[in-house]
mmCIF file of the N, C-alpha and C atoms, coordinates in Angstrom:
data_MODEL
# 
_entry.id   MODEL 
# 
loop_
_atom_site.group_PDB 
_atom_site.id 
_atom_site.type_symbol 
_atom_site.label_atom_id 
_atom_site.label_alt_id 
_atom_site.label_comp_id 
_atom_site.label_asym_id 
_atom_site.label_entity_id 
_atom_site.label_seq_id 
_atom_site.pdbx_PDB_ins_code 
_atom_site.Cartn_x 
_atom_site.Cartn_y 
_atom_site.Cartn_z 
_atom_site.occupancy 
_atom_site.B_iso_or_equiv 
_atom_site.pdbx_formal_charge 
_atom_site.auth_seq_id 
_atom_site.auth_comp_id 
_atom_site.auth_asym_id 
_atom_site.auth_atom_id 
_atom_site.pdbx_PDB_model_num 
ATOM 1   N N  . UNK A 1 1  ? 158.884 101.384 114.001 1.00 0.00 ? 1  UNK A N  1 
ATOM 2   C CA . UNK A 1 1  ? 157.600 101.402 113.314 1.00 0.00 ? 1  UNK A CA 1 
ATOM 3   C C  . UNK A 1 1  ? 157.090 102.838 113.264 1.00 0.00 ? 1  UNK A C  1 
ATOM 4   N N  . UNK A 1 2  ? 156.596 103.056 111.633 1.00 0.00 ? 2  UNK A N  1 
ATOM 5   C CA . UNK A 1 2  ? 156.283 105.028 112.200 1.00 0.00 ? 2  UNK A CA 1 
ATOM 6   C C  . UNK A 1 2  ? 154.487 104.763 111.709 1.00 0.00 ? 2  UNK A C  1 
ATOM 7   N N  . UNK A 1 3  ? 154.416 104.597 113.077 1.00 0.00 ? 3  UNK A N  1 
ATOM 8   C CA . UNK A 1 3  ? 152.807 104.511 113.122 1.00 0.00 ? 3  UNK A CA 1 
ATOM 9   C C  . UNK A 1 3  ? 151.928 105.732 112.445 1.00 0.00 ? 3  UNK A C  1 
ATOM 10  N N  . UNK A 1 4  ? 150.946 105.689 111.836 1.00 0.00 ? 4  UNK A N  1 
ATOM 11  C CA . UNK A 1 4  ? 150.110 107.339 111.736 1.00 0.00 ? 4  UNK A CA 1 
ATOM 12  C C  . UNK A 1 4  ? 149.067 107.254 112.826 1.00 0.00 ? 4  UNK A C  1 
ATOM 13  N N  . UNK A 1 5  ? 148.791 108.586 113.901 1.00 0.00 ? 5  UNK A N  1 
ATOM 14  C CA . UNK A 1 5  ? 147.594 108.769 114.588 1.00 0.00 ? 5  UNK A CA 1 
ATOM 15  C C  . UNK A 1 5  ? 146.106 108.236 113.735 1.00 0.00 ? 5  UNK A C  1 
ATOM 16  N N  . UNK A 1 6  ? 145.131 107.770 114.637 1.00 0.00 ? 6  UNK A N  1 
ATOM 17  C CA . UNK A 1 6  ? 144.177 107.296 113.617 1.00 0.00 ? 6  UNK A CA 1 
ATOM 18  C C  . UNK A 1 6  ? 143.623 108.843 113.781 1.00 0.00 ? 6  UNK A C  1 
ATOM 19  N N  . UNK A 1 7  ? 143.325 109.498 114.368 1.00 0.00 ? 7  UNK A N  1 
ATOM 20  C CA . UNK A 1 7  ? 142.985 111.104 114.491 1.00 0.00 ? 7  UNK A CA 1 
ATOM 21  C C  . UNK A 1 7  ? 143.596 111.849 112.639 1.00 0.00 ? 7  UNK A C  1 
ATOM 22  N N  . UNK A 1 8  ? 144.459 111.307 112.530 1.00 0.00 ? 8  UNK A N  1 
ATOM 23  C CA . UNK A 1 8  ? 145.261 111.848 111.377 1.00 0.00 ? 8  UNK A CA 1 
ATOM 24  C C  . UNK A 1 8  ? 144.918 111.203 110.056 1.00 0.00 ? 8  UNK A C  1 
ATOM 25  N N  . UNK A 1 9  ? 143.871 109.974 109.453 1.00 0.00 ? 9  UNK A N  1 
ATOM 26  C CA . UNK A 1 9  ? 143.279 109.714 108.886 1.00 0.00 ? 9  UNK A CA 1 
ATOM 27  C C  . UNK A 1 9  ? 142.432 110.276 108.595 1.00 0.00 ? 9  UNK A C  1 
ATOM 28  N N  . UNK A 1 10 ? 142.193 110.420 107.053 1.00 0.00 ? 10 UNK A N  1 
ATOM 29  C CA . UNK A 1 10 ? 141.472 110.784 106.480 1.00 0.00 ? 10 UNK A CA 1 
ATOM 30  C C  . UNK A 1 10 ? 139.867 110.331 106.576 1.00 0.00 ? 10 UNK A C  1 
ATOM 31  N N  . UNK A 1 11 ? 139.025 111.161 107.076 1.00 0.00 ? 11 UNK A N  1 
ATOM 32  C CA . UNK A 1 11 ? 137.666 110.275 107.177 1.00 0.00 ? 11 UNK A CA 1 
ATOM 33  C C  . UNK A 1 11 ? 137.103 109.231 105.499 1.00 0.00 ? 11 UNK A C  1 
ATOM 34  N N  . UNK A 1 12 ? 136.850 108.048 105.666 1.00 0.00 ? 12 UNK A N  1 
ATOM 35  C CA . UNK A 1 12 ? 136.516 107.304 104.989 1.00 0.00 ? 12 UNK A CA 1 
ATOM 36  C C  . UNK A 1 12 ? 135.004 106.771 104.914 1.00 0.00 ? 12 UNK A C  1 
ATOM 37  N N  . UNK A 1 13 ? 134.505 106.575 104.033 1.00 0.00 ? 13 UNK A N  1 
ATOM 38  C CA . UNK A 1 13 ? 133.343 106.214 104.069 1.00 0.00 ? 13 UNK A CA 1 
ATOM 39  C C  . UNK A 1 13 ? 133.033 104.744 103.217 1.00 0.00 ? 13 UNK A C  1 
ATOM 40  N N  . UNK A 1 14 ? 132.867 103.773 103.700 1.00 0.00 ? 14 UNK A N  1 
ATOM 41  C CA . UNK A 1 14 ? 132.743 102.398 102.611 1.00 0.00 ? 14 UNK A CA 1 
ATOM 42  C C  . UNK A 1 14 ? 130.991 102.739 101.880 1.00 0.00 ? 14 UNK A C  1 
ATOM 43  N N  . UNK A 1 15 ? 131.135 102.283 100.502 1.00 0.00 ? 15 UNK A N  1 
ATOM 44  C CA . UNK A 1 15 ? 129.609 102.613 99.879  1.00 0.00 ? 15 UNK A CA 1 
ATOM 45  C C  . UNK A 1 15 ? 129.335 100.527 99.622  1.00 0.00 ? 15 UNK A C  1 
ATOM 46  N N  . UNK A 1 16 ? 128.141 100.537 99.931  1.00 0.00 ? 16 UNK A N  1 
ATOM 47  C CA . UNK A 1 16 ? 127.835 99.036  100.137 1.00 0.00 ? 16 UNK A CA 1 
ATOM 48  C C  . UNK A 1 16 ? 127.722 98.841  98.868  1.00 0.00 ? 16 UNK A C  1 
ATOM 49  N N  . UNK A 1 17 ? 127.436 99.745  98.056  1.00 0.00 ? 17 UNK A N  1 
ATOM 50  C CA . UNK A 1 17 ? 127.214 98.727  96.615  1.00 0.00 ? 17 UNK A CA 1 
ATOM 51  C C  . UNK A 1 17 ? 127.836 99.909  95.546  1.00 0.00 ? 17 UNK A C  1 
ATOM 52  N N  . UNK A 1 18 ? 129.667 100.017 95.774  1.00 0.00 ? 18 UNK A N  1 
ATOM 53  C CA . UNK A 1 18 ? 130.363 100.926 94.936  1.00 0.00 ? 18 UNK A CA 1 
ATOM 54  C C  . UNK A 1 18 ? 130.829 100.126 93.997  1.00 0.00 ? 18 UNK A C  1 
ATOM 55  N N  . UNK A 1 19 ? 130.417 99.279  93.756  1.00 0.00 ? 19 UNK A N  1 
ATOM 56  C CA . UNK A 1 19 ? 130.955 98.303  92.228  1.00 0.00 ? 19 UNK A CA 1 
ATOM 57  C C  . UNK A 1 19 ? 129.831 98.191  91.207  1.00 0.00 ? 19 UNK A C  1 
ATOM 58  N N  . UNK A 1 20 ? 128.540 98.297  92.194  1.00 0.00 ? 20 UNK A N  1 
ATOM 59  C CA . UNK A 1 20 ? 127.077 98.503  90.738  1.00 0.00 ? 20 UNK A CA 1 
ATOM 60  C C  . UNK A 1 20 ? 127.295 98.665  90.219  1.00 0.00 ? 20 UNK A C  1 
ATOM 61  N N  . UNK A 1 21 ? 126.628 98.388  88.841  1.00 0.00 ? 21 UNK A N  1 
ATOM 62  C CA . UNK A 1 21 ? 126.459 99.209  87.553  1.00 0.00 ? 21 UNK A CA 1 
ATOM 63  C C  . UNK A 1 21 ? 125.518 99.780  87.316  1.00 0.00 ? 21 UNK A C  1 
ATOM 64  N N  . UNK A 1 22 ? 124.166 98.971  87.450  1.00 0.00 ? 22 UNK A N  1 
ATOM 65  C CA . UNK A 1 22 ? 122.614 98.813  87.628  1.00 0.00 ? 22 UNK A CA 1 
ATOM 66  C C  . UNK A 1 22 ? 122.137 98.409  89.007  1.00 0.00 ? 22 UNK A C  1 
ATOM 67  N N  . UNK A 1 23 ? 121.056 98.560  88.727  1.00 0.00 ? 23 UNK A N  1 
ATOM 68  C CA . UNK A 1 23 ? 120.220 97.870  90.094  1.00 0.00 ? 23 UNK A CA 1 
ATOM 69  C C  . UNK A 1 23 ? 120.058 96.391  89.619  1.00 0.00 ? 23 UNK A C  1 
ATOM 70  N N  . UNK A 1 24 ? 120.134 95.725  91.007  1.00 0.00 ? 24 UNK A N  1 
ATOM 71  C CA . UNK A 1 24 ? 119.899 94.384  90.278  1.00 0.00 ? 24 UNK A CA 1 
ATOM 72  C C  . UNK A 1 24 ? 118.139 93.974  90.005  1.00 0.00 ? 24 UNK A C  1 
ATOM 73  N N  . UNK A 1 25 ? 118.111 92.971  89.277  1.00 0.00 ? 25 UNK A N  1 
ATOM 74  C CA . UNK A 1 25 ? 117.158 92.835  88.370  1.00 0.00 ? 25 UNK A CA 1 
ATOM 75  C C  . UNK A 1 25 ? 116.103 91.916  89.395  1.00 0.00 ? 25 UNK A C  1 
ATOM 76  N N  . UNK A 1 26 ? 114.922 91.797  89.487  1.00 0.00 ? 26 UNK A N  1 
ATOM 77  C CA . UNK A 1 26 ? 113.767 91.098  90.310  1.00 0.00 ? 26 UNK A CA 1 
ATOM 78  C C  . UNK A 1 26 ? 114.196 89.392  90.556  1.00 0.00 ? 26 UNK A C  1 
ATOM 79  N N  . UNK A 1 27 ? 115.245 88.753  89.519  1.00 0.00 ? 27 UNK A N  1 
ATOM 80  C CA . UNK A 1 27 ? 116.038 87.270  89.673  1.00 0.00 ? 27 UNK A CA 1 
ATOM 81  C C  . UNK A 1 27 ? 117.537 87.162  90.731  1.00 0.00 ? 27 UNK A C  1 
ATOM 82  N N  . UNK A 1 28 ? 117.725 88.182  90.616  1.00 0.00 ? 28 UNK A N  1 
ATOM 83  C CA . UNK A 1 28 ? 119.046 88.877  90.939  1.00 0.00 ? 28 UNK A CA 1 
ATOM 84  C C  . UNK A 1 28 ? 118.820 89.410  92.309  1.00 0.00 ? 28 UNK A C  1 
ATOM 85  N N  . UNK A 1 29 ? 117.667 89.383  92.859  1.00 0.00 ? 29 UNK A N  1 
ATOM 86  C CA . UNK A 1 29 ? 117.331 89.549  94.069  1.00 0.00 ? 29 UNK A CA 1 
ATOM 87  C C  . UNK A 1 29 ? 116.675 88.724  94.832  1.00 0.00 ? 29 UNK A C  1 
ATOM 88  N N  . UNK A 1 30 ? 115.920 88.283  93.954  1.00 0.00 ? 30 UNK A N  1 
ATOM 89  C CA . UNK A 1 30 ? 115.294 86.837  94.306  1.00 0.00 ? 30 UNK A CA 1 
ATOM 90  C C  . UNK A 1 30 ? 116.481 85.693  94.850  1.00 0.00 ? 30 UNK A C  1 
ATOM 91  N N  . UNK A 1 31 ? 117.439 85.643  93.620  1.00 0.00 ? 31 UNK A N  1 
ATOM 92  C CA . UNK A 1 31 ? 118.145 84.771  94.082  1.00 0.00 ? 31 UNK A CA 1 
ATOM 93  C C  . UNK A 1 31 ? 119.248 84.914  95.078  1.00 0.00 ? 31 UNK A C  1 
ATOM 94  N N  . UNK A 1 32 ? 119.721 86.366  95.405  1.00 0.00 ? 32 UNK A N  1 
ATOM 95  C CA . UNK A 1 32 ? 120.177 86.907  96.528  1.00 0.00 ? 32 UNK A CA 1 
ATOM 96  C C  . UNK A 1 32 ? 119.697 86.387  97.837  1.00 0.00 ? 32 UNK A C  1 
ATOM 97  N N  . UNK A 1 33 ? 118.297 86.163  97.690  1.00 0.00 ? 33 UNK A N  1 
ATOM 98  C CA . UNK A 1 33 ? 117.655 85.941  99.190  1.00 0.00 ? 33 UNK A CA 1 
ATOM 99  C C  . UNK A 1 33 ? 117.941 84.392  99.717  1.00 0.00 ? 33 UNK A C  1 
ATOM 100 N N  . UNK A 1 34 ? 117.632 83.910  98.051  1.00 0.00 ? 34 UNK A N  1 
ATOM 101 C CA . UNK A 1 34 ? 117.775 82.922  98.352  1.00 0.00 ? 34 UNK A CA 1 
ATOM 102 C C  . UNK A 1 34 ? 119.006 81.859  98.288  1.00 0.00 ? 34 UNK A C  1 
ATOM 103 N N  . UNK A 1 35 ? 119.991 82.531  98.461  1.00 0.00 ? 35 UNK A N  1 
ATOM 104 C CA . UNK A 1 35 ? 121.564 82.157  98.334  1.00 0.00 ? 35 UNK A CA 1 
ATOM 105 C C  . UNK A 1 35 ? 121.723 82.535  100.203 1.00 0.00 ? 35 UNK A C  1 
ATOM 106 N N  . UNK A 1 36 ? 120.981 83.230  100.558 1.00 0.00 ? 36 UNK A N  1 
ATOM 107 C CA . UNK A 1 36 ? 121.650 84.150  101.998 1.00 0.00 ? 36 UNK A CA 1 
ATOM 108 C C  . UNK A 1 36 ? 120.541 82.625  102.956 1.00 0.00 ? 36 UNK A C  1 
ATOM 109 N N  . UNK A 1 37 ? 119.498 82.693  102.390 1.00 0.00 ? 37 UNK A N  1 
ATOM 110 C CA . UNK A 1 37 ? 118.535 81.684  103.167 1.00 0.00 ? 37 UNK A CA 1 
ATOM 111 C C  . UNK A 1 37 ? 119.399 80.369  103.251 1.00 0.00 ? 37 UNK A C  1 
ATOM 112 N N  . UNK A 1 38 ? 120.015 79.912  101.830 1.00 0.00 ? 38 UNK A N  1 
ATOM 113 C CA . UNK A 1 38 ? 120.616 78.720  101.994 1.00 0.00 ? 38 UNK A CA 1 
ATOM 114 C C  . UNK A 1 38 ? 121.704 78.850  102.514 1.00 0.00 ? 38 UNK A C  1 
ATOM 115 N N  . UNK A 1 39 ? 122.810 79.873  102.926 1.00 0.00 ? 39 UNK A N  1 
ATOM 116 C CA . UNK A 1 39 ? 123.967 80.105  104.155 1.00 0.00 ? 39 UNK A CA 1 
ATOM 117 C C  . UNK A 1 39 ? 123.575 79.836  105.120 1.00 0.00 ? 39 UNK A C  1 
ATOM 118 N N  . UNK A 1 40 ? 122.192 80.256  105.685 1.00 0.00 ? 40 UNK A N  1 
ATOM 119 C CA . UNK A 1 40 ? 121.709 80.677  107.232 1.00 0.00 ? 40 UNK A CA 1 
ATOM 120 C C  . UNK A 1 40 ? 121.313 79.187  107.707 1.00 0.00 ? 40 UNK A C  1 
ATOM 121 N N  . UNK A 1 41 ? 121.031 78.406  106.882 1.00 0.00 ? 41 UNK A N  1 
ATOM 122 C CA . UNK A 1 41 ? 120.799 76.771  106.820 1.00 0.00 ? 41 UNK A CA 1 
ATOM 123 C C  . UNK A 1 41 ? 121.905 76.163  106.760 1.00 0.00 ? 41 UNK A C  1 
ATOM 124 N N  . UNK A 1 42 ? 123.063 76.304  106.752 1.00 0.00 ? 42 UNK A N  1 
ATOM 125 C CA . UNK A 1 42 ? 124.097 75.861  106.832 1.00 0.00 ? 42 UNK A CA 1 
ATOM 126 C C  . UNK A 1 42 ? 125.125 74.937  105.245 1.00 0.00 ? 42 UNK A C  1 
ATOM 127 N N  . UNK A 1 43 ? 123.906 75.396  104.129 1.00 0.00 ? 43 UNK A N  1 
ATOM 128 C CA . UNK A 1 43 ? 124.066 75.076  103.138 1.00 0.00 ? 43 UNK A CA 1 
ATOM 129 C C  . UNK A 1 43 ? 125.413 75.849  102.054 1.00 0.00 ? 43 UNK A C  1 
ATOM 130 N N  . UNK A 1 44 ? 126.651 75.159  103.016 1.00 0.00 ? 44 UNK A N  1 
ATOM 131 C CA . UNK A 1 44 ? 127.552 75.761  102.131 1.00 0.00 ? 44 UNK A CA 1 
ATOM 132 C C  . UNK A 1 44 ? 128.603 75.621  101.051 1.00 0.00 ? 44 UNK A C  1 
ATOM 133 N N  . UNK A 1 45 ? 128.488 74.416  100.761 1.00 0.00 ? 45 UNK A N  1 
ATOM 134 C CA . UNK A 1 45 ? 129.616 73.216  99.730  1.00 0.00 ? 45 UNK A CA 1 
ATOM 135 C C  . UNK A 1 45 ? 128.164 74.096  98.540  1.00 0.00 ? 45 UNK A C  1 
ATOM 136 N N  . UNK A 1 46 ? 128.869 73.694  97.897  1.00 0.00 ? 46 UNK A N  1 
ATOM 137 C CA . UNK A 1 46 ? 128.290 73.882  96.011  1.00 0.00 ? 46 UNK A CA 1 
ATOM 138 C C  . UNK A 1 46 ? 127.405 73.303  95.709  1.00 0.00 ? 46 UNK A C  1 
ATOM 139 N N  . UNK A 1 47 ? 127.571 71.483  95.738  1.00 0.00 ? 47 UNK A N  1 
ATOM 140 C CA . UNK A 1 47 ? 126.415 70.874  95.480  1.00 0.00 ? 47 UNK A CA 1 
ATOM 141 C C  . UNK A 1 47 ? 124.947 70.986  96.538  1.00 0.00 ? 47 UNK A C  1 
ATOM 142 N N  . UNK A 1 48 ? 125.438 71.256  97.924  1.00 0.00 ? 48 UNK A N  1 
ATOM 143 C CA . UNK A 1 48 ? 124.343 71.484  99.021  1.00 0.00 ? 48 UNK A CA 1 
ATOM 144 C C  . UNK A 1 48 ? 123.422 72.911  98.240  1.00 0.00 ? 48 UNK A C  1 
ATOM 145 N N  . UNK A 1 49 ? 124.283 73.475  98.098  1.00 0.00 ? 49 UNK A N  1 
ATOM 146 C CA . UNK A 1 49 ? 123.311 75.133  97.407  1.00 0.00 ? 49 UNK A CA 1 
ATOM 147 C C  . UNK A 1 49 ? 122.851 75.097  96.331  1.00 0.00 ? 49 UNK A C  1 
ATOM 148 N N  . UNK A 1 50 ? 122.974 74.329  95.465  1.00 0.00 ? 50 UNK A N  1 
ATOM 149 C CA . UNK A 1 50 ? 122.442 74.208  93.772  1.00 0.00 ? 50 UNK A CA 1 
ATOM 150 C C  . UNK A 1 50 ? 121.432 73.324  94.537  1.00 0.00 ? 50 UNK A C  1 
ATOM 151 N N  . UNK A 1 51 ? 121.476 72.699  95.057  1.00 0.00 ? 51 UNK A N  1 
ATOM 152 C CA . UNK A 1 51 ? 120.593 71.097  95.617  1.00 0.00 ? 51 UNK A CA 1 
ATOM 153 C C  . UNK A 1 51 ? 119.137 71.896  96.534  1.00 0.00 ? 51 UNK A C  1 
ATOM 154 N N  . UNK A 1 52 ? 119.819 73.238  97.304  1.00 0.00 ? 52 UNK A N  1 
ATOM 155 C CA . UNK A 1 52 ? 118.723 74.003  98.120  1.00 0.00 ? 52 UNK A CA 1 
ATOM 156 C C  . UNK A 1 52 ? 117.880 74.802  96.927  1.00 0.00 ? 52 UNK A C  1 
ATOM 157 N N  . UNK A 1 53 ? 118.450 75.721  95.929  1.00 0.00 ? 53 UNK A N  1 
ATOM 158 C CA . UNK A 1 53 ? 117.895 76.014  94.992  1.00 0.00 ? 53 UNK A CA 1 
ATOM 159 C C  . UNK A 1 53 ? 117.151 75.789  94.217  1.00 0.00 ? 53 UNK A C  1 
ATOM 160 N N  . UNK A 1 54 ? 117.480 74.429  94.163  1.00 0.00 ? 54 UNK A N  1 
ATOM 161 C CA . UNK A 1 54 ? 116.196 73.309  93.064  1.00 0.00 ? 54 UNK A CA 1 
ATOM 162 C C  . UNK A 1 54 ? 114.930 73.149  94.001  1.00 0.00 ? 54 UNK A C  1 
ATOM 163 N N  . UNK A 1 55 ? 115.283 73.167  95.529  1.00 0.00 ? 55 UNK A N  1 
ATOM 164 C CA . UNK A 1 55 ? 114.253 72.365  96.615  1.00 0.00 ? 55 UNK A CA 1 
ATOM 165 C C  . UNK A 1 55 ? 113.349 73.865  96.528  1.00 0.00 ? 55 UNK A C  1 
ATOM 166 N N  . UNK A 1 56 ? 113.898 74.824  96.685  1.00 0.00 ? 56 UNK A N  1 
ATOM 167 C CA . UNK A 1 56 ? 113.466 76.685  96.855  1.00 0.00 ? 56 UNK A CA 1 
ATOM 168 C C  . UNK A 1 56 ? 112.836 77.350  95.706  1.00 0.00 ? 56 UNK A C  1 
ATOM 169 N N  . UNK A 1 57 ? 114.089 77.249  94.962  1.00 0.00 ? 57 UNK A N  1 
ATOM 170 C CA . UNK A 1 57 ? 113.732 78.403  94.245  1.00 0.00 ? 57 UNK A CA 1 
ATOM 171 C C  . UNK A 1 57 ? 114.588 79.509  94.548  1.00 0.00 ? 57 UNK A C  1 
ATOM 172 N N  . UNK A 1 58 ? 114.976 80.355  93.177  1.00 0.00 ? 58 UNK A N  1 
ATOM 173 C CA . UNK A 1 58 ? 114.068 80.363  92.405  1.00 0.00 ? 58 UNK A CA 1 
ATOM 174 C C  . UNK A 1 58 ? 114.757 79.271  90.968  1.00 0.00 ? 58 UNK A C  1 
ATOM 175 N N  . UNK A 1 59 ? 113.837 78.978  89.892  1.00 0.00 ? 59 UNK A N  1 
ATOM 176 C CA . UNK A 1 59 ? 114.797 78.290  88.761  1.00 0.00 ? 59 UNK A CA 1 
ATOM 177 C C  . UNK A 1 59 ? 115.626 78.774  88.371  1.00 0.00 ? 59 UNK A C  1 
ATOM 178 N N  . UNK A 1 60 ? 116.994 78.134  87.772  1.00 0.00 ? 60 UNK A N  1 
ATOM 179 C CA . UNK A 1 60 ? 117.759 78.762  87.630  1.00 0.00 ? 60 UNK A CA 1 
ATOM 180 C C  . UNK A 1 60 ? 117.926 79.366  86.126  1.00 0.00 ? 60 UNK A C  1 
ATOM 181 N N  . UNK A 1 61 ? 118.334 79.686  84.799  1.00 0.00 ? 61 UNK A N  1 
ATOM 182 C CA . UNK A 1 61 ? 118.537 80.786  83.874  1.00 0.00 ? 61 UNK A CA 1 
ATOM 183 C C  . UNK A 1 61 ? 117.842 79.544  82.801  1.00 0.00 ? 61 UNK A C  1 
ATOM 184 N N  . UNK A 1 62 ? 116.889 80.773  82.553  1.00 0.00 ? 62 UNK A N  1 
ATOM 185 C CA . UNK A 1 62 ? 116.015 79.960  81.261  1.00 0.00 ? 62 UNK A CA 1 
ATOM 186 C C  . UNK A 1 62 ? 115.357 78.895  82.282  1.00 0.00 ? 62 UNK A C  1 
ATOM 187 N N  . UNK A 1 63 ? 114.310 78.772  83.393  1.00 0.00 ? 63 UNK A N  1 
ATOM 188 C CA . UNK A 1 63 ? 113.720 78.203  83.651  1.00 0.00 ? 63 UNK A CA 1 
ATOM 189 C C  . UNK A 1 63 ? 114.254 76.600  84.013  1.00 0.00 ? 63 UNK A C  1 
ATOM 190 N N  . UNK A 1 64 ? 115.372 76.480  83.913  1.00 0.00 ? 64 UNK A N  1 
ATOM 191 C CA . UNK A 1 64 ? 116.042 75.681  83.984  1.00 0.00 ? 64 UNK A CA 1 
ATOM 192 C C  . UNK A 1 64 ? 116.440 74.918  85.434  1.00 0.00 ? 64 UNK A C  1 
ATOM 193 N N  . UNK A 1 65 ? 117.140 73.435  86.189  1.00 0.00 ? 65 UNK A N  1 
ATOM 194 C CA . UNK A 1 65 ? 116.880 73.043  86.796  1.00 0.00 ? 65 UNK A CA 1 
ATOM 195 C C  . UNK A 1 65 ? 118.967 73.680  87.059  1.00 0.00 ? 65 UNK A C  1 
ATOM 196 N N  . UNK A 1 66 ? 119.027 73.993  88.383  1.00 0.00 ? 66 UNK A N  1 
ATOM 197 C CA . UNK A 1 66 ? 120.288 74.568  88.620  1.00 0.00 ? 66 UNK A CA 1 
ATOM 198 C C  . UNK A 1 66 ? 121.051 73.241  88.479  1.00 0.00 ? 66 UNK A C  1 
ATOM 199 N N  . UNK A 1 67 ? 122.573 73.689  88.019  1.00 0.00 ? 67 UNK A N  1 
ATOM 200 C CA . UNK A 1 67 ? 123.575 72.666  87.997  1.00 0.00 ? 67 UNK A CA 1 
ATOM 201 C C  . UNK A 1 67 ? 124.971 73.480  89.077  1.00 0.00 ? 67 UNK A C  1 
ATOM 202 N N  . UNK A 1 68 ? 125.658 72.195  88.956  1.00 0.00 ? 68 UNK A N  1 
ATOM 203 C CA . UNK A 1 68 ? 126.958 73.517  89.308  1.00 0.00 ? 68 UNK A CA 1 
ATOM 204 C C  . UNK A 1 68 ? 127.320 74.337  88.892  1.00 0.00 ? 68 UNK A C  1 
ATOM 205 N N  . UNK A 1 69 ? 127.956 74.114  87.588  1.00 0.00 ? 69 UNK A N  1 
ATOM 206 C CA . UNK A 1 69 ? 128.052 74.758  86.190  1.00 0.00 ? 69 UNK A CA 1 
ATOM 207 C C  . UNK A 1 69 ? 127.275 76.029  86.020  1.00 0.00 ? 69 UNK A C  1 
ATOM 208 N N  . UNK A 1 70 ? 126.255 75.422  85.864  1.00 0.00 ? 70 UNK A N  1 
ATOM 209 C CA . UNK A 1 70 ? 125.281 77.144  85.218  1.00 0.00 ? 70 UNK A CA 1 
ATOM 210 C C  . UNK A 1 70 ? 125.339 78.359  86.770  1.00 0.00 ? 70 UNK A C  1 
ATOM 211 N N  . UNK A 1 71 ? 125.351 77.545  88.248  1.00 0.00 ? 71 UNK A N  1 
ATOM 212 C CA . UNK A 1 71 ? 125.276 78.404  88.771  1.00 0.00 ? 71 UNK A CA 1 
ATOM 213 C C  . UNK A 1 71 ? 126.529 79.200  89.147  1.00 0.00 ? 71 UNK A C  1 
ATOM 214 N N  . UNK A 1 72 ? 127.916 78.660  88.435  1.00 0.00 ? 72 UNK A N  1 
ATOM 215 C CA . UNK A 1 72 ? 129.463 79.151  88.867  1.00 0.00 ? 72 UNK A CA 1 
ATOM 216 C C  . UNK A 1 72 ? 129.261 79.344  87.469  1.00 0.00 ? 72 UNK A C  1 
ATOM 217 N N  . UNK A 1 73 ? 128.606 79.066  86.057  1.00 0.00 ? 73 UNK A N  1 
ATOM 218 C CA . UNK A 1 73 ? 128.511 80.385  85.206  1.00 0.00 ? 73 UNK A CA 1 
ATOM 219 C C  . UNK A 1 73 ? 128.279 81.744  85.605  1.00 0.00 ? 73 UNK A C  1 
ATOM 220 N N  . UNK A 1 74 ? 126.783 82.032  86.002  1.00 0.00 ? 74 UNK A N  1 
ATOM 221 C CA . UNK A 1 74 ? 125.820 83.117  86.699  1.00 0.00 ? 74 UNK A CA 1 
ATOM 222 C C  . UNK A 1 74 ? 126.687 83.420  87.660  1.00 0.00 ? 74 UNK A C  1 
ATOM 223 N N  . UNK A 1 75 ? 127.095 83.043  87.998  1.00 0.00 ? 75 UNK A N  1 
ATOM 224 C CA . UNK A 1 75 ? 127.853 84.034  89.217  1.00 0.00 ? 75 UNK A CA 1 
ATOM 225 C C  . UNK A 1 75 ? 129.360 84.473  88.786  1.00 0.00 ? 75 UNK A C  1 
ATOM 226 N N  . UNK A 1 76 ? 129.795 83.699  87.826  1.00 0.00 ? 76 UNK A N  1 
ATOM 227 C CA . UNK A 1 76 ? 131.004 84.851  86.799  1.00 0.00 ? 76 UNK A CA 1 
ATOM 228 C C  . UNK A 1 76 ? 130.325 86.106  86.112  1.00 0.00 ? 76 UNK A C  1 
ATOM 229 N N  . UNK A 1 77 ? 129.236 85.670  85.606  1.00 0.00 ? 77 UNK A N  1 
ATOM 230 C CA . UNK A 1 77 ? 128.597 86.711  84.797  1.00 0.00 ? 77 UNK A CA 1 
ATOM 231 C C  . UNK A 1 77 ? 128.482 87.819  85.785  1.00 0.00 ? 77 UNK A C  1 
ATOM 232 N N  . UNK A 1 78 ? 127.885 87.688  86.712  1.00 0.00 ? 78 UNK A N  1 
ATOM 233 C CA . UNK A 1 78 ? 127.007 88.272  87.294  1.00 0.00 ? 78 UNK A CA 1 
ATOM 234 C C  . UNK A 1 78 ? 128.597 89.646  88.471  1.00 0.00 ? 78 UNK A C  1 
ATOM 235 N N  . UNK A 1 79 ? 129.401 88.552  88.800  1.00 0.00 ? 79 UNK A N  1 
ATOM 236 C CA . UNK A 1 79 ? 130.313 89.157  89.184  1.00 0.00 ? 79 UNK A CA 1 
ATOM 237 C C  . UNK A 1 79 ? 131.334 90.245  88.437  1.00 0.00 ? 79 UNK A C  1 
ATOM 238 N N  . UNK A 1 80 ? 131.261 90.234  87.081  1.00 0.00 ? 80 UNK A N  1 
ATOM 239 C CA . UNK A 1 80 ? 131.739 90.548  85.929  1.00 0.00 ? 80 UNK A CA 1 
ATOM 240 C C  . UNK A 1 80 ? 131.993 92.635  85.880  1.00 0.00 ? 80 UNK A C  1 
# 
């Protein structure tokens, strides 16, 4: 095995948000919080988190009542 010293690495730095494009938008943070609130609740299958979302907030796109669908749309988009 030809190991490299970690001394011999190049210093690295990870950037937390090196894929941005923009800042995210006041929904886009909103719903950040409230995606992390419904983890910390143990809300983690698909239908449990669309189901916490409707109970929370915030609505989901176009005022709309979250589905699976629209929210594994929004989060292709959004991942995009």
């Amino acid at each position: 095995m030809n190991a490299i010293p970690i001394q011999a690495l190049p210093e690295r730095h990870l950037q937390p948000h090196q894929a941005r494009q923009r800042p995210p938008t006041s929904f886009e943070d909103l719903l950040g919080d409230a995606i992390e609130r419904a983890f910390g609740q143990g809300h983690w299958e698909l239908d449990a988190l669309v189901a916490y979302l409707n109970k929370s907030g915030p609505a989901g796109p176009n005022g709309q009542p979250w589905t699976a669908e629209s929210f594994q749309q929004l989060m292709t988009t959004l991942g995009a």
